[in-house]
Every structure is written in C-alpha cells, then in structure tokens.
C-alpha positions, 0 to 999 in steps of 0.5 A, a space after each residue: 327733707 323729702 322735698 329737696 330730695 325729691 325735686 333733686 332726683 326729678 332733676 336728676 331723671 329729667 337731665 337724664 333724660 334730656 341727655 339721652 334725647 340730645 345724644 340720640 337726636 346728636 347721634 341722628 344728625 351725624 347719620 343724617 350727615 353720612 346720607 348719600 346725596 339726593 335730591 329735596 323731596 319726600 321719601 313717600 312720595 311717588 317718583 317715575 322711573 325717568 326722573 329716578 335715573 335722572 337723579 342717579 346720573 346727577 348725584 351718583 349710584 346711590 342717592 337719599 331723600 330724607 323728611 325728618 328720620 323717615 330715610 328712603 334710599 335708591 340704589 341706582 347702579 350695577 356694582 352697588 346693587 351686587 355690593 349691599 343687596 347680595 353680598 351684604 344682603 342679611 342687612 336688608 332681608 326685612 321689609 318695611 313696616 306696611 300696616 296697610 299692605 301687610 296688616 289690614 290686607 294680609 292680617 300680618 301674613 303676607 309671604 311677600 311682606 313679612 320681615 324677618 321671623 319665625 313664620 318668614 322661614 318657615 315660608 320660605 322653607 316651604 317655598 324653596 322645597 316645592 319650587 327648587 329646580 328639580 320640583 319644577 320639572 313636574 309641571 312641564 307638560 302643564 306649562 307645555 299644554 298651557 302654551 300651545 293654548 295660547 296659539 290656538 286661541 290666538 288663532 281664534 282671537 288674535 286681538 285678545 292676546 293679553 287675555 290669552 297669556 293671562 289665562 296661560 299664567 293664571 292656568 299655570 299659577 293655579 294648576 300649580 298652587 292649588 292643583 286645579 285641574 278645571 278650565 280658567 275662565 277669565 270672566 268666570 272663574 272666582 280666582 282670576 276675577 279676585 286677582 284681577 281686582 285685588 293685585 293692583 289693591 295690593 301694589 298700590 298699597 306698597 307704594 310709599 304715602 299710599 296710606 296715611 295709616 304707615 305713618 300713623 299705626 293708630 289710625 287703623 283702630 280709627 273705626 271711619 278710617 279706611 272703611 274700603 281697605 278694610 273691606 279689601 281685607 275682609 274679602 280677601 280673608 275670605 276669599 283666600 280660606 274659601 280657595 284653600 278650602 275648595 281646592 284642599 283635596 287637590 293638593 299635595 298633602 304629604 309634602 305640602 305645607 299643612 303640618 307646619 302652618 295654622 289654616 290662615 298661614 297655609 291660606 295666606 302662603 298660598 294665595 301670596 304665591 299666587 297673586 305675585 305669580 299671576 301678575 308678574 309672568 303675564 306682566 313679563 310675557 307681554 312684554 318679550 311680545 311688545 319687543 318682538 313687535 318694535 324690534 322685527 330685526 331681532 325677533 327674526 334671528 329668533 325665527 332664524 334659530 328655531 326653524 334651524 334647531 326645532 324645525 316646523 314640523 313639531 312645536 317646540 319642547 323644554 329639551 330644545 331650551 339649552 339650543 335656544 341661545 338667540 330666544 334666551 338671550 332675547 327674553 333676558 334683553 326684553 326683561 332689561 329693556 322694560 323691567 316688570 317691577 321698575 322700582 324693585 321691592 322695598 327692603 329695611 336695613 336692619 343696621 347701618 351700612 357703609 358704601 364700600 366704594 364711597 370715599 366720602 363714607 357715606 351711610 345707609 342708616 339703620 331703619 331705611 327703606 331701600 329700593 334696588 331700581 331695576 330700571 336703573 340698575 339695567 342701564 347702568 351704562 358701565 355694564 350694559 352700553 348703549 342701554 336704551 337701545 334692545 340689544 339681545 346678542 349683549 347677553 351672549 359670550 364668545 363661544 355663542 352660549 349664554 354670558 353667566 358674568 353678565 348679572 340680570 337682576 330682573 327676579 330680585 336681589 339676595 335673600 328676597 330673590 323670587 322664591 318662584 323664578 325656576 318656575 316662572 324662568 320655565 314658564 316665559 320660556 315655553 310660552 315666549 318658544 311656542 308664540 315665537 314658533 308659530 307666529 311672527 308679531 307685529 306692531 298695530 300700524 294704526 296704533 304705534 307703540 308707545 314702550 315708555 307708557 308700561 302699559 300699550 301691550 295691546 297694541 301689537 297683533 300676530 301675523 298670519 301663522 309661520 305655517 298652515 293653519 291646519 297643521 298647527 292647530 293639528 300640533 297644538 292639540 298633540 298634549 291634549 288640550 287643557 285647561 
C-alpha cells in the first residue's frame, strides 16, 4: 500500500507544483500584456539620451523593454515624472540589486545604492540633519573664499579652468565632510587622486549589463571572475577607513554620525557623500560655463543685472542671491538644457503601479527598474517649449521673480531627491556669481563647441576680467585666501 500512496502523493506535489508555476508564469504574462509600449531591445543594454527621447516621442511618455522578467521602464515625460516618482514616490524608493556597484565596490553600504533598510534611514537621518537648510549656512564663507579662488587661478591659468572648478568642488566637498582645513592639490592630494580614478569605476558599474555578475550573483565567488572589480573594492575599502581615520579629529563628533554608525558605515556614508559630491557640482558648474560661452546674449543680461545689483567695486555675496533672478534662472536653464545625469538614477518598484493617465491600464510591474530620464523629462515640449533652444527668462514669472509652478527636477525625484542639494544649490550659486562677476567667457573660435558630446567644456576660455586686474586680485583676497 506505501507504494501507491507514496507515488499518489508525489503526483499530488508535482501538479501542485506544476500549477503554482503556470499560475504564476500565467499571472506574468498578463503583466507582461500591461507593459507600456517600447521599443525590441534589451533592458541592459546601454542606450544615448537622443535615441531615448527618440522612442518617447514614438511610443509615448513612458515606455519598456523587456528580455524575459528582466523590466527596465523609462519615464520620459513631465507630468509622469511628477505623478509616479513624487506623488507615488514610496513605491519606487529601492534601488535595483547591484552586486558590482553596491556589494563588490561598496561591501553592501553604499548611501546612493542601498534600498530600503534599517541602515538606509539611519543615512539619510544622518544626512537630512547636517545638510538641511539652515546647517548649510555654516559653510558660506568657505564656498565664498573657494570661489573667489576659482578667479584667481584663472587669472593665473586660465586654460585650466575645469581643474579650477574641480579643485572648488573638491575643496568644497572635503572641507565639509571630512573638516579638511589643508590646500587640495589636484595632482597630490590622496582624496581627489582616489575620486578622479574611482567615481567613473562606480558610474560605470551602475549602467545596465556592465557586469555580467547582476545577472548572475554566483559569479562573485567565482575566484577568476572580476579579479580588477575586486581589486576596485579593496582599495576603496581602504582608502575610505584611512580618510576617516586621518581626517577623524577634524570632524564634528558630538553631532556627527559616530554614535550611531559601525566604523565601516561612517566610512562608507562619508566617502558616498563625497564621491557623488565631487563629480556632480563640477560636472554642473562646467556646464553653466559651457552655456555662457555658446549663449553671449544670455550671458550679458546676466552681466546686466549684477553690475546693476552688486556693482564692481566688490565681489559678490550670498546676501545678493534672492536680487540674482537673471543669474538664477540661467543656472536653472543651463541645468535643463544639458542635464549632469542625463539618464537619471535606477529605482526598483516595490509593487505594481498603474499609470494614472493610461487609458490602456498600462502596468509598471513589481521588481522593474525604473529611470525618470532627465534628458527627456526637460524637453517635454508641453512644459518647456521650444525645448532645444536656451531660454532662461522661461524660468521667470510675471512679477520678475523666480516660477516656483515651474518644476526643475535636476536633483532627483521624491524620496531619493539629493540628500545634498541645499548644498550643492549654494555652492553653483557662489561659484556661477563670482566667475560671471569678474569675467565675461567665450567659446575657443579654433575649437567650436560640440554641446551634444557631454564632454567639450574645455573648449571655452574667459576673457580679459570685466575690471582691473589688480583690484580684483585685491577683492579676491578680502576672505583670505584659502584652500
């Protein structure tokens, strides 16, 4: 009798079985069927920003590509953007699984990548109080004197100018996280040398199919696989506890975030901050440079408006911003016009979401990565027409003071917006107000600018300062000079 019985009950198990897989594989298909449209192509493949926005004007706002259950969604427009990733902004907080990006590079306890969990909230805890508003104001005469730097050493340099602003935003970053009071160096300091050669390890790392090991976690115990990601890891490990340990009397200990954090989590918390810190301000300052050198007409109502608010005797000061509205609204425009991250950053929704707007009930299904593109999502023609052209008085309402209907998206979406934008909104301000107030930039004739290849912001120079030399050197110093 055990023997009937027994086969009888394996049967029983394997249609069981058999029906849970084809109810689940049936239930996937009817998601699958709710997919926004998109394009045939992979969801890791790499994809420019033009043929993206290509695909959104061809399918619609939002738009998939699907091999098998891997989902990527692209979210393409304005009013999309706003609708799922800030108003139902708690479905999409996680981030995708990167075994590469967050596990091998940052030992599971990279800010940036860490999905929703205990140790994320306690980061962004810690982050929301040193750099809310009113904390940021303890660091204006550091961004001021790191500004007027950036003149001086174009007066002495002015070919260098993207080292300038790098050694502003790394001055800016490290005085801030770490306390560092010593001169950054470019060529010597350990730090910038590490984030030169590491940031573009880690953004690489995040774009999709990288790394075959996202797809396929057993690979990282594979001892031959990966052998120079693995080796990224390690020296950032190291590098990341030697900077905490070296710089640790330097910093706030009473409000820091020591008495909450294990040594590796303060290392790791601090050094994301500073890698997304660095790249993204100098990144974003380059480029109101690059505007200012293709767009002569703009760049002058610019001029207009600080010799008539801060005149030229003395530089200006974060008491002249609120004035600024022409320099504001030309930062906000250069931001829209060439966005630092054109693809935006990968979330994973947490469970299925309908389009709200769809008539066709369209789905973004539980377990998708999803990116808001801000290179489409700021040429959205219903919101900013004319899109391709650089039009900054778009950004400026009727009674001449900044639009605040007009939504800029540039720091981010929802939950994951920026945890340092107060910061990093202060420091393009001062930088962008002093270069602007003592010179007028031009594009290098011999090299014409090619603004579509992300990547030609050395070809612009400034020209002769808008007032003598020496007395701008002479208001320059008036902070002191520092690091």
């Amino acid at each position: 009798m055990e023997g009937p019985f027994f086969l009888r009950s394996v049967l029983v198990v394997l249609v069981a079985v058999a029906g849970v897989y084809f109810i689940d594989r049936r239930r996937q298909q009817q998601k699958h069927a709710l997919l926004p449209p998109g394009p045939p192509g992979s969801p890791h493949a790499r994809y420019p920003p033009r043929l993206i926005q290509s695909w959104i004007e061809q399918y619609g706002p939002v738009i998939s590509l699907r091999q098998g259950n891997d989902v990527l969604v692209i979210i393409g427009r304005h009013s999309e953007a706003t609708q799922l990733l800030e108003k139902q902004g708690a479905c999409f907080v996680d981030r995708p699984h990167s075994v590469a990006g967050s596990e091998i590079l940052g030992r599971g306890m990279r800010f940036m990548l860490l999905s929703t969990c205990d140790r994320l909230r306690r980061f962004r805890k810690a982050a929301h109080t040193h750099f809310q508003p009113k904390a940021t104001l303890a660091y204006d005469a550091d961004q001021t004197s790191f500004a007027r730097n950036i003149v001086i050493d174009l007066l002495d340099d002015p070919d260098s100018h993207q080292s300038h602003v790098k050694r502003f935003s790394g001055s800016v970053t490290l005085r801030v996280i770490y306390g560092k009071t010593t001169p950054v160096s470019l060529t010597e300091d350990p730090c910038i040398l590490h984030l030169k050669r590491m940031v573009p390890v880690v953004q690489g790392a995040l774009l999709p199919g990288a790394y075959k090991v996202d797809h396929f976690p057993i690979l990282r115990y594979i001892p031959w696989y990966g052998r120079q990601l693995k080796k990224w890891g390690e020296e950032e490990y190291k590098a990341l506890t030697s900077w905490l340990s070296q710089y640790k009397s330097q910093m706030m200990t009473d409000s820091g975030p020591q008495g909450t954090f294990t040594e590796q989590e303060t290392a790791y918390f601090l050094g994301s901050l500073v890698g997304a810190a660095f790249d993204t301000t100098q990144v974003a300052i380059s480029t109101i440079m690059m505007a200012a050198a293709r767009f002569p007409e703009a760049q002058a109502v610019v001029h207009a408006q600080l010799d008539a608010v801060v005149g030229r005797e003395a530089p200006p000061t974060f008491a002249e911003w609120a004035s600024l509205t022409e320099l504001q609204a030309f930062v906000l425009e250069a931001l829209r016009w060439r966005p630092v991250n054109p693809f935006g950053a990968p979330r994973r929704a947490s469970k299925d979401v309908f389009l709200v707007n769809s008539q066709n009930g369209y789905c973004i299904p539980a377990g998708a990565t999803v990116f808001g593109n801000h290179w489409c999502i700021a040429r959205d023609p219903d919101v900013f027409p004319n899109p391709d052209r650089f039009i900054p008085k778009r950004w400026i309402g009727p009674d001449g003071n900044i639009n605040s209907d007009l939504k800029a998206y540039s720091f981010g979406f929802g939950r994951r917006t920026c945890v340092g934008s107060n910061l990093a909104i202060r420091s393009l301000y001062i930088a962008s107000v002093t270069i602007f107030w003592a010179f007028r930039i031009r594009e290098d004739v011999k090299r014409p600018i090619d603004d579509t290849a992300f990547c030609t912001w050395d070809r612009i120079a400034p020209k002769a300062p808008r007032m003598n030399v020496a007395h701008l050197r002479e208001v320059m110093g008036t902070l002191g000079k520092a690091a």
